[in-house]
N, C-alpha and C positions, 0 to 999 in steps of 0.2 A: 504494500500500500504506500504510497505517498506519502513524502512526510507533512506536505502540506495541509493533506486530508487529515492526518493522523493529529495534528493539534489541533484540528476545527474539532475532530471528536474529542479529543483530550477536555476542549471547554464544553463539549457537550454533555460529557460527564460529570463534567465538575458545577453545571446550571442543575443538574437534574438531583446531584447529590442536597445543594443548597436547597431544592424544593422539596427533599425528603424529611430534610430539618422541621419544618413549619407543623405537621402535626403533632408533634413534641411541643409545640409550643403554643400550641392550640389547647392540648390536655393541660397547660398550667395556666393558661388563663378562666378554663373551668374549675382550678382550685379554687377561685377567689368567690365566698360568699357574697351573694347582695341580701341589701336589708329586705327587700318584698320577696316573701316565697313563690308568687308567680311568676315575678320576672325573672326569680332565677330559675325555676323551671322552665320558660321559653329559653333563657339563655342555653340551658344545659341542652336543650333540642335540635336548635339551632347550631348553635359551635359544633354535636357532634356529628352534624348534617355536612356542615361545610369541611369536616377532618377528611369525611367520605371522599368528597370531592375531589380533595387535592391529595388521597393515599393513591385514589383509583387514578389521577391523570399521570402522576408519575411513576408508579408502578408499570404502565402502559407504558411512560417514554421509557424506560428501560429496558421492556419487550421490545419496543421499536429500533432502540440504540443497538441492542446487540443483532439483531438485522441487518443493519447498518454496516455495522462494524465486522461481521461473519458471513455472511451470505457468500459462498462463495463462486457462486454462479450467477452472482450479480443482477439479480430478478428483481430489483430495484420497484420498476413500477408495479409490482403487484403490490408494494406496500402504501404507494401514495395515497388511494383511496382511506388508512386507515387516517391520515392526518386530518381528516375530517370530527371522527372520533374526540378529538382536544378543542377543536373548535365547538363544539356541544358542549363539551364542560364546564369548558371556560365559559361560556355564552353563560349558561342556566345559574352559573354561582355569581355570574358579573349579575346577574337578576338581584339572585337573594340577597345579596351585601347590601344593595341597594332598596332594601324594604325597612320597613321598623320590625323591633323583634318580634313581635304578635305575629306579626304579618310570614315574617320567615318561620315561624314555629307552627303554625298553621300550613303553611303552604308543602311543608318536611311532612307534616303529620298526615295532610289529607296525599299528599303524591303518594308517599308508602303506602297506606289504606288502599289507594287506587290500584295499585301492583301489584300488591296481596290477592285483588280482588279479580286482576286478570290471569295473574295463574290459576287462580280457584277458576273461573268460568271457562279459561282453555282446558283446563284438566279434566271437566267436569265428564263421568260415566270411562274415564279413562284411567285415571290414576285415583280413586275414590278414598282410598288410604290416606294420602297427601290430601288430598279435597279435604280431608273430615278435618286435618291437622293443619291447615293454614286458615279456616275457617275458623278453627278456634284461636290460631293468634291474631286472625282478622278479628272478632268479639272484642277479646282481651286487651288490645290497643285499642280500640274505639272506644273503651269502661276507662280506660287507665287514662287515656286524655280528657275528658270529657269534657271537663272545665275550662277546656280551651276552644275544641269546635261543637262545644251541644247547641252553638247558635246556628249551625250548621245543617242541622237533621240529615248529617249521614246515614245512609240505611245500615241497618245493622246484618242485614241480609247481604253477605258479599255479591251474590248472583243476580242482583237489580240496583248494584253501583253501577254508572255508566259514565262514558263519557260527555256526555249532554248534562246529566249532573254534575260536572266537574265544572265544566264550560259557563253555563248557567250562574254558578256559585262563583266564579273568577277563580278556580282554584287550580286552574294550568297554566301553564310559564307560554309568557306569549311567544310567537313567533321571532326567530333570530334576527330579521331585518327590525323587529321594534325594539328588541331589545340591543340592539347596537346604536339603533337611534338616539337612545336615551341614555344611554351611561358609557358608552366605549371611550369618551373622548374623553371623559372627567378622568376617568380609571387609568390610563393607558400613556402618557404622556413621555416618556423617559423609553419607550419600545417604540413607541410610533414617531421622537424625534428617530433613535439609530434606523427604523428601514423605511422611512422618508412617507408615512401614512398618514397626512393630511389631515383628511377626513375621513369622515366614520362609510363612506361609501369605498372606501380603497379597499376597506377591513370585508366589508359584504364583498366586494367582488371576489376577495380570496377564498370567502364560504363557497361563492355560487361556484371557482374553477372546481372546488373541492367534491363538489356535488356532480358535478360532469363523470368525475373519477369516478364515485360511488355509481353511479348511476350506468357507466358503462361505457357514454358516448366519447369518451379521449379513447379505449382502447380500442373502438373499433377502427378507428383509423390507425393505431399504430401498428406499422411495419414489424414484423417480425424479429427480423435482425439490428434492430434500432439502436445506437448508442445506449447506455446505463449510464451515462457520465450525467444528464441533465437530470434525471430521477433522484441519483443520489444526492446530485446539489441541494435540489429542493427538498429532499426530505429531510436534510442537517440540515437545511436555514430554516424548514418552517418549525419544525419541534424545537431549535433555539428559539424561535419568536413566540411560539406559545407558551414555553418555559418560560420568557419571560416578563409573559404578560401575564400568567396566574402568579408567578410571585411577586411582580410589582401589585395585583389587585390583592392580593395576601398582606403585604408588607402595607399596604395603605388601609384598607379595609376591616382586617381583624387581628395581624399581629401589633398592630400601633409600631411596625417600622422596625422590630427589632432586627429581623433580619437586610436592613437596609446597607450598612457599612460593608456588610460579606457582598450584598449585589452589586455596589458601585466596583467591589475590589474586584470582580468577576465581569462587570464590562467595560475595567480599562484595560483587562489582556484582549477580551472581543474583540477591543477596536483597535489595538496592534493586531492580531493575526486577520482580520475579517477581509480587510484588501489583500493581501496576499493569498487568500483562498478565492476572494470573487476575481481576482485578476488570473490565476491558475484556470476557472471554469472558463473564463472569455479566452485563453488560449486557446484549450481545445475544442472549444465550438470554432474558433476563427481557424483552427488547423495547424495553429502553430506550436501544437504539441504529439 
């Protein structure tokens, strides 16, 4: 491998390690009592909702990274489609930071209720064992919250929650174009100066190429025998940039910045090696590698 590659992954590993830090440090600002017992139980819902969030996105950058870094037959774009995957996450938690805590403890509580209640109706006359047993911790979370959504009147019946009840109540995360609309640009400022994204429609047009992937329509046109050289680029630049756009909305939003001094130290090596990595790809596209 290159060595040029081989220190763009080097920082790649080393953004992914710093965003391993952050649920550790999430479980210590759940030590901290508040005077009201509700709100520290919305807090407690919440913070352990968004740990979720950011155990699951970088656990995946590191299924992704060693792809990257091993594949050794170079199949590069079968994984682009997965970088969509981070764009979802990061989308749904750019939401919840962005609510009051009623509102993200509520919204944690009824989404799981929701999920619960689709396994149960997909399983339903199929897996009747598991039916009977998600059913009852669909009950048992619905008792155990109550005082949070009984203004709710979720059914207690998992098999006549819908999604029109969800919908109806506002209790699904809207669509990705509104929610970039509304919070990308406040969140984002320090990732969106280094890869030059203006505005908040730069950010959507990278969801929509992302969906071309998922959806199929980039690989029908691609050639068989096609370079791997631009695949890989993009998939080390975009998981750098969603790396570290969830830890800059981490570092602003719920660690109050602790992990801030380790990110700035982490993108002034970036921005030493990052031109000599994007001047390396424009050679071999231009041929002169």
């Amino acid at each position: 491998m290159n060595q040029i590659i081989k220190n763009q992954i080097n920082l790649l590993e080393k953004i992914i390690a710093l965003g391993k830090k952050i649920p550790s440090d999430i479980d210590n600002l759940g030590k901290i009592q508040l005077p009201d017992d509700k709100e520290d139980l919305q807090r407690a819902i919440f913070l352990n909702y968004q740990k979720f969030y950011i155990e699951n996105f970088f656990d995946f950058a590191t299924f992704l990274l060693e792809k990257i870094e091993n594949d050794e037959k170079r199949n590069f774009q079968y994984y682009v489609p997965l970088l969509r995957v981070f764009m979802e996450i990061y989308t749904d938690l750019l939401y919840l930071v962005n609510q009051t805590n009623e509102r993200q403890a509520i919204l944690v509580i009824s989404s799981h209720l929701f999920t619960l209640a689709k396994y149960i109706q997909f399983g339903e006359n199929k897996l009747s064992d598991e039916s009977a047993e998600l059913t009852r911790q669909y009950q048992e979370e619905l008792a155990q919250d109550s005082d949070l959504i009984k203004h709710l009147n979720i059914p207690s019946n998992p098999m006549i929650l819908s999604k029109e009840f969800m919908k109806k109540n506002s209790l699904l995360f809207p669509n990705k174009e509104i929610i970039i609309n509304q919070f990308f640009i406040d969140c984002s400022p320090i990732t969106r100066s280094i890869f030059k994204m203006t505005t908040k429609e730069n950010f959507y047009e990278a969801y929509r190429t992302l969906s071309d992937y998922v959806h199929g329509a980039v690989f029908s046109l691609m050639k068989k025998d096609e370079s791997s050289v631009n695949e890989q680029f993009w998939l080390i630049v975009r998981l750098e940039m969603f790396s570290m756009l969830m830890i800059e909305l981490a570092n602003q939003k719920i660690i109050q910045n602790k992990r801030l001094d380790e990110f700035n130290l982490w993108l002034s090596d970036f921005k030493k090696n990052n031109s000599d990595f994007v001047g390396y790809w424009k050679d071999i596209k231009m041929g002169n590698i």
